[in-house]
MIKE-923253 format. One record per atom (N, C-alpha, C): residue in one letter; x, y, z. Coordinates in pm, whole numbers, plus 32768, in hexadecimal, padded with zeros to 4 digits. Layout:
MIKE-923253
AXYZ ...
//
This chain:
MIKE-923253
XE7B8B3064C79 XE7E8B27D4C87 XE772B21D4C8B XE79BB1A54C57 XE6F7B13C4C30 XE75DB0B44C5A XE716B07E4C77 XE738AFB44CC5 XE68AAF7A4C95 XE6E5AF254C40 XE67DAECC4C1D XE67FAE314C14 XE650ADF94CA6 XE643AD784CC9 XE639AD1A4C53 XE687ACC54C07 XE661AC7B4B9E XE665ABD54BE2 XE666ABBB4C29 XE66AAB3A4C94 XE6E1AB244CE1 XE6D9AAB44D48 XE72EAA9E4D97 XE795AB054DDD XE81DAB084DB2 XE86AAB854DE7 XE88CABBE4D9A XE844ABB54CEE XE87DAC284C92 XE830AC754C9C XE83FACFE4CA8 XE81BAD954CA3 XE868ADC94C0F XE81DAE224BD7 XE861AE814B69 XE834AEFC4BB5 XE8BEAF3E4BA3 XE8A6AFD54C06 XE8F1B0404B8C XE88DB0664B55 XE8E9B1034B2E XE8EDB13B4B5F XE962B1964BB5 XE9A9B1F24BE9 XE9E8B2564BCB XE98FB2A54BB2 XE965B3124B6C XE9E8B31A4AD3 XE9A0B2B64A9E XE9B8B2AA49E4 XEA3CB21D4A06 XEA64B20C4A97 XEAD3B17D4A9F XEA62B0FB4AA5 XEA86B0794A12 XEA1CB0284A64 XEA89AFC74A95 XEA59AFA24B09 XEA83AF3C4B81 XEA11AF054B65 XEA3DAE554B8F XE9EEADB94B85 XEA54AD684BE6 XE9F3AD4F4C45 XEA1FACFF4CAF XEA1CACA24C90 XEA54AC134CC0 XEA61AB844CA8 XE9DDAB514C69 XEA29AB7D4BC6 XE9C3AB554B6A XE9B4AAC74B46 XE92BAA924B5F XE904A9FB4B40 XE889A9FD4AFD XE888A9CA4A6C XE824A9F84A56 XE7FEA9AC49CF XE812A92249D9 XE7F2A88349BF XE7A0A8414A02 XE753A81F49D3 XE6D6A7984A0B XE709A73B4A73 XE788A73B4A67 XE7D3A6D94ACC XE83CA6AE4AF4 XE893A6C04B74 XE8CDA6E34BB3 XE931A64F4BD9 XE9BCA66E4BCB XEA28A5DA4C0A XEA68A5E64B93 XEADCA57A4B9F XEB0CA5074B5A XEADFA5214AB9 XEB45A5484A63 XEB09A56749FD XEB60A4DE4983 XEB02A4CC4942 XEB45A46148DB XEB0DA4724865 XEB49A43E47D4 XEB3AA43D4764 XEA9EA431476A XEA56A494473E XE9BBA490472D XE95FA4A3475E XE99FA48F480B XE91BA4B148A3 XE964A4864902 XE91FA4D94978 XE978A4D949E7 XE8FAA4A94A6F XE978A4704AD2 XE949A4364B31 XE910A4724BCB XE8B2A4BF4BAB XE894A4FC4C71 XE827A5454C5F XE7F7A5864CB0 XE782A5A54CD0 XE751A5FE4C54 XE6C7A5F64C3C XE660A6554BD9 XE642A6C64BC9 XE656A7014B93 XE619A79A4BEE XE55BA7824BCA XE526A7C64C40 XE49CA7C54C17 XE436A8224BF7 XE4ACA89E4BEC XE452A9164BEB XE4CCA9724B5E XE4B9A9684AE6 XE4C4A9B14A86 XE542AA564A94 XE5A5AA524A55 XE5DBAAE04A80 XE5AFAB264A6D XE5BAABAA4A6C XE54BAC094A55 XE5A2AC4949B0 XE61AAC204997 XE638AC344933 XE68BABCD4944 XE6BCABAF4881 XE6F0AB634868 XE79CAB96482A XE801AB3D486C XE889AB804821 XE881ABCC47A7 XE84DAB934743 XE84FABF446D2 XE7CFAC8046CC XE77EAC76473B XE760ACEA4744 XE778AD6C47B5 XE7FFAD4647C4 XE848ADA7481B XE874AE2847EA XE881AE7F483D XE8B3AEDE47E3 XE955AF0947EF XE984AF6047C0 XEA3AAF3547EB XEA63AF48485A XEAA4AED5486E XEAD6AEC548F6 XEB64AEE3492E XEB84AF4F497E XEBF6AF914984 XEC35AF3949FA XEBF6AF224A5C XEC32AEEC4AFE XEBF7AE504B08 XEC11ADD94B12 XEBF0AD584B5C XEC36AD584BE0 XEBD2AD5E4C47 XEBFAAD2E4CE9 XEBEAAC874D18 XEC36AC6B4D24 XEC35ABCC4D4E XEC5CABD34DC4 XEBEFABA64E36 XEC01ABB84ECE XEC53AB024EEE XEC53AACE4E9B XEC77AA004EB8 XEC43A9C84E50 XECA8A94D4E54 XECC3A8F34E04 XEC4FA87C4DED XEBD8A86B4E52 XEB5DA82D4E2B XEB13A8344DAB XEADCA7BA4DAA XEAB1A7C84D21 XEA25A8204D24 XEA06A7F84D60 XE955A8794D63 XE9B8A9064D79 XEA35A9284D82 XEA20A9BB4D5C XEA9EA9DA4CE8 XEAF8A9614CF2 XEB89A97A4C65 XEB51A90E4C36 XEAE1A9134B93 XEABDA8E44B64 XEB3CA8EA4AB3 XEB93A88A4A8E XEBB3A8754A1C XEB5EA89A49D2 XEB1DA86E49A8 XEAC4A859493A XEAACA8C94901 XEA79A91F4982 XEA80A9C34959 XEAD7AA254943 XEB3BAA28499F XEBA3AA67499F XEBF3AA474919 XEBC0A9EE48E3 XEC22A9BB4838 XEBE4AA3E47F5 XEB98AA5B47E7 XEB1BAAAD47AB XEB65AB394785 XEBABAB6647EE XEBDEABD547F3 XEC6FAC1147A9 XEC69AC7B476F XED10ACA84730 XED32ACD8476E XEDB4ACE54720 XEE58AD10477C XEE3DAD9D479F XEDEBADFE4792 XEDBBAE4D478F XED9CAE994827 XED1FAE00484C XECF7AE2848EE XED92ADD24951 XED5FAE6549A7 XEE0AAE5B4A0A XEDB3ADD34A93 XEDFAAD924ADA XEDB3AD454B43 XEE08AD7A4BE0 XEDD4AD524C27 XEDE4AD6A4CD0 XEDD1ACF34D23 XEDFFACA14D44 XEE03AC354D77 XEE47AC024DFE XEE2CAB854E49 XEE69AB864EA9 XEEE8AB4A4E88 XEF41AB284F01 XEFABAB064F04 XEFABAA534EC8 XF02EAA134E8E XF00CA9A04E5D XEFB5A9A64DF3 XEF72A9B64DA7 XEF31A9C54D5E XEF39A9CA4CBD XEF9EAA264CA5 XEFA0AA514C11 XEFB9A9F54BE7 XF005A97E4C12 XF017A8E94B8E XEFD4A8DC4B5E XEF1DA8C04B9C XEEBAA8A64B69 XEE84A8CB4AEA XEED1A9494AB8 XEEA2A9A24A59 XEEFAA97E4A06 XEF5BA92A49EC XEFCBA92249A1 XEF92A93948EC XEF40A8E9490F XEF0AA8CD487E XEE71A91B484A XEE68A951487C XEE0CA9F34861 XEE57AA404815 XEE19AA9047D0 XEE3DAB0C478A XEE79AB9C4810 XEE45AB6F4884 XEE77ABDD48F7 XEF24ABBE490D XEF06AC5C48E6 XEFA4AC5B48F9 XEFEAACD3496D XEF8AAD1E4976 XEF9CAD8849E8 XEF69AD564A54 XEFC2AD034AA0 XEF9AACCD4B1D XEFD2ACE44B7E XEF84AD2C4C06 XEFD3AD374C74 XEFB2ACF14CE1 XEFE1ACD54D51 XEFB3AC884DCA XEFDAACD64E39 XEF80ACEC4E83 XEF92AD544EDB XEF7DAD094F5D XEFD9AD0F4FCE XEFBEACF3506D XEF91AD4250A1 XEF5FAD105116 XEF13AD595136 XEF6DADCB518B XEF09AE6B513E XEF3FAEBA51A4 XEF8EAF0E512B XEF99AED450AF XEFF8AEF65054 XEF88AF294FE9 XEFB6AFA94FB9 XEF4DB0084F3A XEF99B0164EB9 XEF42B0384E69 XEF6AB0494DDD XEF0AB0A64DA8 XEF35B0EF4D4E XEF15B17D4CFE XEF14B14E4C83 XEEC5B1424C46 XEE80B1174BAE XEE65B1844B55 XEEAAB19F4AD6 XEE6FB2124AA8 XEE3DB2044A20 XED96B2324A00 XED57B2164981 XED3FB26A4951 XECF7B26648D5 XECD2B2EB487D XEC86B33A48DD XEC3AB2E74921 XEC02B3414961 XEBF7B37C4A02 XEC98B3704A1D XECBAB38A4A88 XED08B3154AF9 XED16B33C4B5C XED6DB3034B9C XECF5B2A84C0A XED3CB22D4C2D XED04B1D54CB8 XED4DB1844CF0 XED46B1BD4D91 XED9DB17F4DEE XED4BB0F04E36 XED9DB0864E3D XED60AFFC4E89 XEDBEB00F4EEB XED94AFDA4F49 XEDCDAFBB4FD5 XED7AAF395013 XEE03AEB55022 XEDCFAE3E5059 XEDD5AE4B50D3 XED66ADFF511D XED55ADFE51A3 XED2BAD7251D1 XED61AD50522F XED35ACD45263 XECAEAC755276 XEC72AC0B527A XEC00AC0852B1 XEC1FAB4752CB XEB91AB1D52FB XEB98AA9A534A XEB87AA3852F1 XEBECAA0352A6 XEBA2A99D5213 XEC10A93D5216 XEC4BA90651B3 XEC8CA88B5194 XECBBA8BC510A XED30A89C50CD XED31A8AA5024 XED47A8264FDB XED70A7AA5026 XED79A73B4FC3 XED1FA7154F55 XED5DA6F04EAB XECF8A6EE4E67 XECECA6534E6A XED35A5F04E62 XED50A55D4E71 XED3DA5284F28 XED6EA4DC4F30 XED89A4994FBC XEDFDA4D35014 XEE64A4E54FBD XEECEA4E14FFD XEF19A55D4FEE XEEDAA5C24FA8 XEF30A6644F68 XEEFFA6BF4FD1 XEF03A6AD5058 XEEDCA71850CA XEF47A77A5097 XEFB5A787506B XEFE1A7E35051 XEFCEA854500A XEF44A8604FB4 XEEFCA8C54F84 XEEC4A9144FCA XEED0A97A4FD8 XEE94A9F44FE9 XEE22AA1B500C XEDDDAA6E505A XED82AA98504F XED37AB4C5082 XECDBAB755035 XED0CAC325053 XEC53AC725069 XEC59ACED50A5 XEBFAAD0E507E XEC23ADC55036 XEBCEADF24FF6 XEC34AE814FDF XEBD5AEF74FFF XEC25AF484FDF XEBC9AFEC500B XEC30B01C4F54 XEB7AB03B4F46 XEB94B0AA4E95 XEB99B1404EAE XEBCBB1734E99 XEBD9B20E4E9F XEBE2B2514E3B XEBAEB2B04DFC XEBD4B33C4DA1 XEB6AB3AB4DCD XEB72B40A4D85 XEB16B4824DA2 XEB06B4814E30 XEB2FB4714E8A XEB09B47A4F26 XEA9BB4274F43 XEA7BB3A04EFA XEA1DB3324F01 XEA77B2D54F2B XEA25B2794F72 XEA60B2154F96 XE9DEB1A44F96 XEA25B1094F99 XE9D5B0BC4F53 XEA37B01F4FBC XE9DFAFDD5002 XEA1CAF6B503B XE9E8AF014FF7 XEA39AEB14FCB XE9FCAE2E4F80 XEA8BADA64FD1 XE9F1AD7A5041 XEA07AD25509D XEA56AC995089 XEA31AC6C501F XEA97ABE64FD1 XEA12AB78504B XEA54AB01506F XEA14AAC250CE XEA5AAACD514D XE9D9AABB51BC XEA26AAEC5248 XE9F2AAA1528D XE9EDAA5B5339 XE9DAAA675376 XE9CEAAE453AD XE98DAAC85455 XE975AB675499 XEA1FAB7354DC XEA24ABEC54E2 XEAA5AC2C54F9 XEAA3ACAD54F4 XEB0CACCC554F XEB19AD6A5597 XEB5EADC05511 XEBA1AD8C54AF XEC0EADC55442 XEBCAAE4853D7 XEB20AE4153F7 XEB04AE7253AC XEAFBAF2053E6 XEAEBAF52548A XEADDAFAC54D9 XEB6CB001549C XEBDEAFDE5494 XEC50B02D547F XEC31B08453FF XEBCDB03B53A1 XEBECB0865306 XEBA2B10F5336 XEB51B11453A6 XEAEBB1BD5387 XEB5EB20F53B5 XEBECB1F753C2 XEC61B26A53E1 XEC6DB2845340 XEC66B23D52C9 XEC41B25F5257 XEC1DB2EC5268 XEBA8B2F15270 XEB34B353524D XEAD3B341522D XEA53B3585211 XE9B2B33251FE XE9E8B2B05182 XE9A6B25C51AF XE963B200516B XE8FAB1E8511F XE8BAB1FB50AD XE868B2185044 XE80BB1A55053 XE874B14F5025 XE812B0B54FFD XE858B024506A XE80BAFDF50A3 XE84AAF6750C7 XE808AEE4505E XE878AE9E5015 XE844AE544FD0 XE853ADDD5037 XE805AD73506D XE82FAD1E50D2 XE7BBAC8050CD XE80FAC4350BA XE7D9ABA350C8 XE765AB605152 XE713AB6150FF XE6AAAB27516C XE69BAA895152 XE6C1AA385136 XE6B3A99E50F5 XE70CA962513E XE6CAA8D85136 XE73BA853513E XE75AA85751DD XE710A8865242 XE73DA87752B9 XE6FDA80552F6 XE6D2A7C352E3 XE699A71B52EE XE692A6B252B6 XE709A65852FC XE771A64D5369 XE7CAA6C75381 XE809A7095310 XE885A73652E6 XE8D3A7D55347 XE88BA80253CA XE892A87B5424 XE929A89D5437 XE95CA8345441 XE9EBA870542A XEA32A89353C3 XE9F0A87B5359 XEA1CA8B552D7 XE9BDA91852A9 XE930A92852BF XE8CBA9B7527A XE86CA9C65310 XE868AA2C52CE XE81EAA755336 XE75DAA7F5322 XE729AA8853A5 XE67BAA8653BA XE683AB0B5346 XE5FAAB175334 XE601ABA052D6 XE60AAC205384 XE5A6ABD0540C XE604AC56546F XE66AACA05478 XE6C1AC155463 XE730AC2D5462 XE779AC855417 XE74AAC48539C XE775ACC1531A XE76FAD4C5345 XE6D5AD405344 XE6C5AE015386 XE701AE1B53ED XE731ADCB543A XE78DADF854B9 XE823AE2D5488 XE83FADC95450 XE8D0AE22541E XE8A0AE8D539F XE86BAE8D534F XE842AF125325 XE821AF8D5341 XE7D2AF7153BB XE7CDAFD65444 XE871AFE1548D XE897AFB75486 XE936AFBD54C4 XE996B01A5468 XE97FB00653D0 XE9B2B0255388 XE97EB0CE538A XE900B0D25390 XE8E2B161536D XE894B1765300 XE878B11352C2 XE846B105524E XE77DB12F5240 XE78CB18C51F0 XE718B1FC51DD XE685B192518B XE6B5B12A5108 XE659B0DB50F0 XE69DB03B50FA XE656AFD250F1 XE687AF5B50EB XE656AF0F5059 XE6ADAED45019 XE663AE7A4F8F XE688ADF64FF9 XE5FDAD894FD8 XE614AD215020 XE627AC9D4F97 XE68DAC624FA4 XE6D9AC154F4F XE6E5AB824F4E XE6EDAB064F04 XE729AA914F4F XE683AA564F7A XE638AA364F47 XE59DAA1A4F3F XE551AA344ECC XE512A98E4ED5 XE4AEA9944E45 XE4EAA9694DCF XE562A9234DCC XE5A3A92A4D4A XE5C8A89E4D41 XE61EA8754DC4 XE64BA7B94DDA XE623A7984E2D XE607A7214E52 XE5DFA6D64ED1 XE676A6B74F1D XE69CA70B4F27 XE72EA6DF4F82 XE701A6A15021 XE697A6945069 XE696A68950EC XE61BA67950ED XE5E2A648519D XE549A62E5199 XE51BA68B51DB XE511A6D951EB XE492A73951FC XE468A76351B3 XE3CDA77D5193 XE350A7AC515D XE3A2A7D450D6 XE36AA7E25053 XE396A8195004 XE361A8BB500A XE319A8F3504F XE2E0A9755036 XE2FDA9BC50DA XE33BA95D5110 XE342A98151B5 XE38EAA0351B3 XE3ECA9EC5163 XE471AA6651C9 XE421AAE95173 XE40EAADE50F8 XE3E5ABA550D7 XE35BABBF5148 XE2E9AB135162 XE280AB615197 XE2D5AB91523B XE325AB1F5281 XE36FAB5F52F7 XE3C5AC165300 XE3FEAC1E5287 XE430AC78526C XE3D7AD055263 XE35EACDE5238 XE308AD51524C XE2C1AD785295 XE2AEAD0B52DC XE261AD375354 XE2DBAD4853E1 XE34BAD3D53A7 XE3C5AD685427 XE3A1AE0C5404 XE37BAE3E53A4 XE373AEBE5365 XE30DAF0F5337 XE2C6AED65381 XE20FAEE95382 XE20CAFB153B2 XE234AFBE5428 XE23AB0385421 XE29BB0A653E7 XE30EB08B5393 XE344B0B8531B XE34CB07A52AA XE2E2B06F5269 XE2DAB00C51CF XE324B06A5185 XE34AB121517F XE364B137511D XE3E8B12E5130 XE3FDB0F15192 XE4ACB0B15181 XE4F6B05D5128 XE456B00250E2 XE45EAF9750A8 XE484AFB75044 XE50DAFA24FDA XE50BAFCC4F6B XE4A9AF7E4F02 XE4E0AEE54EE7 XE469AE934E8B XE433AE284EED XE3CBADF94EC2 XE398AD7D4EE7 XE3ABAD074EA6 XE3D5AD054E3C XE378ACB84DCF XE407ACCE4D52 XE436AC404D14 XE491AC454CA7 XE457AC944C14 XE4B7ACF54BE2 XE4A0AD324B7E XE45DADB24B9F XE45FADEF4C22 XE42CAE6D4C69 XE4D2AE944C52 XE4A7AF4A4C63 XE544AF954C46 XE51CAFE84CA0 XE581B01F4CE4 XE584B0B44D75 XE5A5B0FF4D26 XE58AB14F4D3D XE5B0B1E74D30 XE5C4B2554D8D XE661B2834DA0 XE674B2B24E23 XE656B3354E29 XE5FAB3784E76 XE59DB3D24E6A XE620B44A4E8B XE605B4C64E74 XE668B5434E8F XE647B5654F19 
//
């Protein structure tokens, strides 16, 4: 199994021959999209690949309806082909995409996916976030999930505050990878978490390495632009090889 950080909260994870792509964004720039260019923040740090150099994509996980992680622009990109996983409220958004295998899962609620190259179970789980994509659509959704096949398992955090929700998943079973958001917690603590924090519920979870996510990509918030991975590593100074990547366009590889 390989996770390869391409910015913000998209990951490409082949699982063992399944590829999964987390809330793929992966446009120069982020909001409000209109005839020709769109209105919101920049990205400032390059994807590590570009939509058309993806390779086929069997699973899209959409943890919420924000634009830094349910990016249009991209998600147009994709055929009827790749199946999606999404939160609750949600699928309208996709109306006009080529996705047509769309599910929305509450939390707590799983689904069994089956590809050429085998089968993968998602299971949504709760965490501390918001899903409105406008002002006024609180009624959207929001998820984090646990990936499963081959007796691997794989947490991909969505955005969180700190919260206890993540301790229940190690009744799962070993935890492989924690994919988990270190960004945007200044002002914003009740919606993301310190990168401590992160590793705290990752440590809760059970989780064997951590990819640290959600940094280096937008200026969503004011702290340091390089703060949370250097905080994040030195929370982890005496287990660095916990660290899966540092650095966008680095790939894990989950050791036997």
């Amino acid at each position: 199994m390989t996770a390869s950080w391409l910015g913000h909260a998209t990951v490409l994870i082949n699982f063992y021959g399944v590829n999964i792509l987390t809330d793929p964004v992966l446009f120069p720039r982020i909001g409000m999209r209109f005839p020709g260019f769109t209105v919101g923040p920049k990205r400032l740090t390059a994807p590590a690949l570009t939509v058309n150099e993806l390779p086929r994509i069997d699973l899209i996980l959409l943890s919420h309806a924000h634009f830094d992680h349910f990016d249009l622009r991209t998600l147009h990109r994709f055929s009827a082909r790749t199946a999606v996983v999404t939160a609750p409220s949600t699928r309208d958004l996709l109306r006009f995409t080529k996705l047509r295998e769309v599910t929305e899962l509450r939390w707590h609620e799983s689904i069994e996916h089956k590809f050429a190259a085998g089968a993968v179970q998602v299971t949504a789980f709760p965490v501390q976030h918001w899903g409105a994509r406008l002002q006024r659509d609180y009624h959207r959704g929001y998820n984090g999930y646990v990936i499963e096949r081959n007796g691997r398992r794989v947490i991909f955090g969505g955005d969180s505050a700190l919260t206890e929700n993540f301790a229940p998943l190690r009744k799962r079973g070993p935890v492989d990878l924690a994919i988990m958001a270190i960004g945007a917690y200044e002002p914003w603590i009740r919606s993301h978490a310190t990168p401590e924090q992160a590793i705290g519920m990752a440590n809760d979870a059970g989780a064997r390495f951590i990819m640290p996510v959600h940094h280096q990509t937008f200026r969503l918030s004011f702290e340091p632009f390089h703060e949370p991975i250097e905080r994040f590593a030195a929370a982890l100074a005496a287990e660095p090889r916990r660290i899966a990547v540092r650095a966008i366009g680095e790939t894990f590889v989950l050791p036997d």
